[in-house]
C-alpha positions in Angstrom: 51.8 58.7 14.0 54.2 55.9 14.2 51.5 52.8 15.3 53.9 49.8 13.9 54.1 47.8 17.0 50.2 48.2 17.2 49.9 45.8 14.1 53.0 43.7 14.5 53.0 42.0 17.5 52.7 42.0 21.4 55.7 41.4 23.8 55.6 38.4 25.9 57.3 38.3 28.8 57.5 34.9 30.8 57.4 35.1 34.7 57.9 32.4 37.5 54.9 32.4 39.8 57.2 34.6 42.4 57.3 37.3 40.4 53.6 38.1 40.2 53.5 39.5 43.2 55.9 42.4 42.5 55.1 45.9 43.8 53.6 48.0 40.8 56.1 50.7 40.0 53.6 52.7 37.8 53.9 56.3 39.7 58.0 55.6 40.6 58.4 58.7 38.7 55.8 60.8 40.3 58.5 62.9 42.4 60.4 64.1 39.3 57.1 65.8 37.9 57.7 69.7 37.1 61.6 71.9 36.8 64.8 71.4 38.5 67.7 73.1 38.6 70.6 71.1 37.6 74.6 70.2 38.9 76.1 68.5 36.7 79.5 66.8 36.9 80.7 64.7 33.7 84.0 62.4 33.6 85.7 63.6 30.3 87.3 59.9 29.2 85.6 57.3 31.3 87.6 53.8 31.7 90.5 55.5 30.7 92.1 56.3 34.2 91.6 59.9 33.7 90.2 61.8 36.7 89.4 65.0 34.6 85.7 66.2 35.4 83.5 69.0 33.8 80.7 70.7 35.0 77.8 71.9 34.1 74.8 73.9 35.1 71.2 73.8 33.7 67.6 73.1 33.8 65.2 69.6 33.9 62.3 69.4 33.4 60.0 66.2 33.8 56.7 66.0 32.4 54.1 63.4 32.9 52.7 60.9 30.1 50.0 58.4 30.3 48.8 59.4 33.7 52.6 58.5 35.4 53.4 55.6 33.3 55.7 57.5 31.5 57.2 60.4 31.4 59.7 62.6 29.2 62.8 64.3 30.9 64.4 67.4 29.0 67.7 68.3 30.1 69.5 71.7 28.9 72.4 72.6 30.2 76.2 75.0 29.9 79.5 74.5 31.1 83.6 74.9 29.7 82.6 72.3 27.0 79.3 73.7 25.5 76.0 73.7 25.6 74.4 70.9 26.1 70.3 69.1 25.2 69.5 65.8 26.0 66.2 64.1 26.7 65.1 61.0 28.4 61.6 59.1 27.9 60.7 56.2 30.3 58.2 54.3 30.1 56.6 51.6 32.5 56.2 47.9 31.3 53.1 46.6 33.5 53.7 43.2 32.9 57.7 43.0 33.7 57.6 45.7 36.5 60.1 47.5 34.7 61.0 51.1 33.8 62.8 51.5 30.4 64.9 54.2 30.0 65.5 55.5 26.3 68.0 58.5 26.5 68.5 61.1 23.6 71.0 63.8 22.9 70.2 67.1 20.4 73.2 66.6 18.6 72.9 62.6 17.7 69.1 63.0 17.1 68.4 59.3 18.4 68.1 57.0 20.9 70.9 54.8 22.4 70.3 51.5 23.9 67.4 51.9 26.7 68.5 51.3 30.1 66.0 48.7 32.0 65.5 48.2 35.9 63.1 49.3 39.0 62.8 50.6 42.0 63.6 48.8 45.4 63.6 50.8 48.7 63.3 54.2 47.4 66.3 53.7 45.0 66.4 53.1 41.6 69.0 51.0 39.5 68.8 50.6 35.4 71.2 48.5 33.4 72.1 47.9 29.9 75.4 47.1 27.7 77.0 49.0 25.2 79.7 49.8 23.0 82.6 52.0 24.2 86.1 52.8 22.2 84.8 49.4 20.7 84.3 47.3 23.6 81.4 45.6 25.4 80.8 47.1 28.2 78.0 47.6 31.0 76.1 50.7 32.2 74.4 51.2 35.4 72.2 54.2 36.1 71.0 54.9 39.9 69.0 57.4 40.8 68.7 57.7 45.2 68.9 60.6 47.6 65.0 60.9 47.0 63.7 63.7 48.9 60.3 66.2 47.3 62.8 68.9 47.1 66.3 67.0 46.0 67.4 64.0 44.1 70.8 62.8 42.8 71.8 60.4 39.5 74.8 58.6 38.7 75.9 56.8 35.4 78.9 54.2 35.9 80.7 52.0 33.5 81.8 48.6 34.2 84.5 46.5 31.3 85.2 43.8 33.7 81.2 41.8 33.8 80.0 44.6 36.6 83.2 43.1 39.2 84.1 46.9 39.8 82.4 50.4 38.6 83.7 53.7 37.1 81.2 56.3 38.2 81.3 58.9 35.4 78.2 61.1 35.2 76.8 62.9 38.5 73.7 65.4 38.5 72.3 66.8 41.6 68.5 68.6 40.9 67.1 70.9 43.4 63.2 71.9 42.8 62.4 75.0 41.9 59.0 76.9 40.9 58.1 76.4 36.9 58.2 79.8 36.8 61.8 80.6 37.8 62.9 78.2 34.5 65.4 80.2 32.5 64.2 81.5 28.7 65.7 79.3 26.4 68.1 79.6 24.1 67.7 80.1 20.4 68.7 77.5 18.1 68.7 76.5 14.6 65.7 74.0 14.0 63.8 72.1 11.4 60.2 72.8 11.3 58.7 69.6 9.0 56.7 68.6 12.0 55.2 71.9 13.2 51.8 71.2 11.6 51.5 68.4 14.4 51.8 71.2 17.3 48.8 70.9 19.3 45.4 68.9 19.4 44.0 67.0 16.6 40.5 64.7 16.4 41.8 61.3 15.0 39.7 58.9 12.8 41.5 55.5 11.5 41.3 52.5 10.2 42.8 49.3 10.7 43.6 46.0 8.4 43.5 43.6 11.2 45.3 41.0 9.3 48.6 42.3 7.0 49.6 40.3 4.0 47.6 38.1 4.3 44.9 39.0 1.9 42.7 40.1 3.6 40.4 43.1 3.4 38.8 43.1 7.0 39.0 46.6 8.5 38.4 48.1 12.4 37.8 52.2 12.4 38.8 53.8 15.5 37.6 57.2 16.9 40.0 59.4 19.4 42.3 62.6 19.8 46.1 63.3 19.7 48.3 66.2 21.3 51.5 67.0 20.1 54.1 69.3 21.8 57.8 70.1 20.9 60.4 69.2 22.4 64.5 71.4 22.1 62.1 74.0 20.1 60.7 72.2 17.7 63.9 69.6 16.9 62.0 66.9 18.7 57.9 66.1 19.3 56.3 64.0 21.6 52.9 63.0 20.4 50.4 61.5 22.9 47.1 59.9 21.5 44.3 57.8 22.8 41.5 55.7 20.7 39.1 53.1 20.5 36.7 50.9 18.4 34.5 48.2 19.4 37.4 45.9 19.3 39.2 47.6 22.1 41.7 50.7 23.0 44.9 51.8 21.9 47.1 54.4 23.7 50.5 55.2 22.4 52.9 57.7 21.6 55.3 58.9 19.3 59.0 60.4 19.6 60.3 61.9 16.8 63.7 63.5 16.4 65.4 65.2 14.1 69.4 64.8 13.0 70.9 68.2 12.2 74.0 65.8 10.1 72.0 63.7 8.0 68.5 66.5 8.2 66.4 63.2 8.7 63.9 62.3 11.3 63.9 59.2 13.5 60.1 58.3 14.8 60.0 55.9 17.8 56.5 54.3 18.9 55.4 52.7 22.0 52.0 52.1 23.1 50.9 51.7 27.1 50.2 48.5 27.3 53.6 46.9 27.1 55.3 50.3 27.9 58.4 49.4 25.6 59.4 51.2 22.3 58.5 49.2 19.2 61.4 48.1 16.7 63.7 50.4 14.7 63.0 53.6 14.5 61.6 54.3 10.5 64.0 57.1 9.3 63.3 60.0 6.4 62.5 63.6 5.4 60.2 65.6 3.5 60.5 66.8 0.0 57.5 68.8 -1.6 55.3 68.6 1.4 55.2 65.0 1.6 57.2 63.1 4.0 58.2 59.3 3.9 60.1 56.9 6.6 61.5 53.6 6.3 62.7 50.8 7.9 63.1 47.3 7.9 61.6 44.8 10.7 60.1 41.1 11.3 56.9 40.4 11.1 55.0 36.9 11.6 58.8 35.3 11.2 59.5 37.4 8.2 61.7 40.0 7.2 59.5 43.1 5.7 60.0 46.7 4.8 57.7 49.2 6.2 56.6 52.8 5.1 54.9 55.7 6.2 53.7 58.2 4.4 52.4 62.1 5.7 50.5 63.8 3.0 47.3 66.2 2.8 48.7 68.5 4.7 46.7 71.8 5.9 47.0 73.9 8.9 43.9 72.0 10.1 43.7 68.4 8.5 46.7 66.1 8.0 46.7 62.1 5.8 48.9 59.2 7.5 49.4 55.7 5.9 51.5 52.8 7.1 52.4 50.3 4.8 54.4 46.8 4.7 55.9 45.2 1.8 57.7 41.2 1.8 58.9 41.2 -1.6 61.6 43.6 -1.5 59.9 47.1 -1.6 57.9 46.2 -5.3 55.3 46.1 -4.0 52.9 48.1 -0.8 49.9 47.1 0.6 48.3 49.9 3.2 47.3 48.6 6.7 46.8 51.9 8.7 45.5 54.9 7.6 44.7 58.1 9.6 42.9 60.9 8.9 43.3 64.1 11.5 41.4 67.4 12.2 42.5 70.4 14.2 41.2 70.9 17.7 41.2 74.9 18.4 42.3 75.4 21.1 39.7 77.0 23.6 41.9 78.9 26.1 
């Protein structure tokens, strides 16, 4: 599980006392639940003058997290340039009233820059800026033409501050029954994660205070379910505990990169409903994985490490550790210890 922003720290957000009274946004989403059939309509060489469109067709499908406040979006689809995979997960910031939108594509195996906005009247509009042919530029995401059976999305690129807009992605989605969804296609995939598939009793423990001596740990009690995602290339993981001290419900992305055969693994917990720091990046060798990367924590720069080991179809060991002195040496500050759940059906 990747818990880092569960021990680091806790966004703040400040608001003027107008914005407390903002609509909660929570179950924005709450049409797009289930399968769609997709139209899609892609502008080849955006900001470029070019007017040269393809099109694709394909399937979305939407499935709830967190009871509405998030939700993960899988989009497969074919056309004259290819097949293409690409996911989306939002998720719902209580405290800012904001959706962030973190989109994915199968080939990359990561996340770009998360898109951040709300809805207003029915419509929704998400911004972010990025790098394109490398220039700053803006991106503005709408999604409108809401109806229980219909919904429309456009993606538009602004290099002049958001003055004037190049629309350059357009999907229409028309319901359809879960049932009609095309069998998917076969594909090459890595299986390190399959273990994770399904449900799992979780007990961990805690250092409440990292590097900082001390030795006072909080054990917490709960369950996690994990489901793949572009067959098996991709997890989401959903889990859900609590101690005396209080409750912590999360989830984990992780996604695989077919050029560099590592796995990036994204965290974000409910109650701030934003993904945690950079994602911590690694493989497997032997049965034992490792993932690294390299944040702030209390002002300082730190490495941090977790480590996958004991691994058995039905029990599974997980460690997160941090290091400020360059990687000598580790000190352990989460550890989890799973059990399989069979599955009763």
């Amino acid at each position: 599980m990747h818990f880092r922003r569960a021990v680091i720290s806790v966004l703040l957000i400040a608001f003027c006392p107008a914005q407390s009274a903002r609509r909660d946004g929570q179950h924005d989403f709450d049409f797009e639940f289930g399968t769609w059939k997709t139209h899609l309509r892609r502008l080849q060489h955006p900001l470029t003058g070019s007017n040269t469109w393809i099109e694709y067709d394909g399937t979305t499908v939407v499935r709830k997290l967190w009871g509405g406040r998030a939700n993960l979006v899988e989009l497969e689809a074919d056309g004259p340039a290819g097949h293409f995979e690409g996911l989306s997960l939002r998720l719902y910031n209580p405290e800012a009233h904001q959706w962030s939108l973190n989109f994915a594509s199968s080939a990359a195996g990561s996340l770009g820059q998360p898109a951040m906005g709300e809805f207003k009247d029915g419509r929704g509009e998400f911004f972010d800026q990025e790098m394109l042919n490398g220039r700053a530029i803006l991106v503005r995401f709408v999604i409108s033409d809401i109806t229980p059976d219909s919904c429309r999305f456009e993606q538009a690129f602004s290099d002049d501050g958001g003055k004037t807009w190049e629309v350059n992605w357009i999907a229409t989605d028309t319901h359809v029954k879960d049932e009609s969804l095309p069998e998917a296609k076969a594909a090459d995939t890595n299986h390190d994660f399959d273990f994770e598939l399904g449900s799992w009793k979780i007990h961990l423990k805690r250092l409440l205070k990292p590097l900082t001596g001390s030795q006072n740990w909080v054990e917490f009690e709960g369950t996690s379910v994990t489901r793949k995602v572009w067959n098996g290339r991709a997890q989401i993981e959903q889990f859900d505990v609590a101690s005396p001290t209080g409750k912590v419900e999360g989830l984990t992305l992780r996604l695989y990169n077919p050029e560099s055969h590592q796995w990036s693994l994204y965290w974000a917990n409910a109650k701030n409903g934003t993904l945690g720091g950079p994602p911590n990046v690694g493989e497997f060798k032997s049965g034992r994985g490792q993932f690294n990367c390299q944040d702030t924590f209390n002002g300082r720069t730190i490495f941090i490490r977790y480590d996958w080991s004991g691994i058995t179809p039905n029990t599974a060991h997980f460690e997160q550790s941090f290091s400020d002195d360059g990687g000598k040496t580790w000190e352990v500050n989460w550890i989890t210890d799973q059990t399989r759940v069979q599955d009763t059906n």
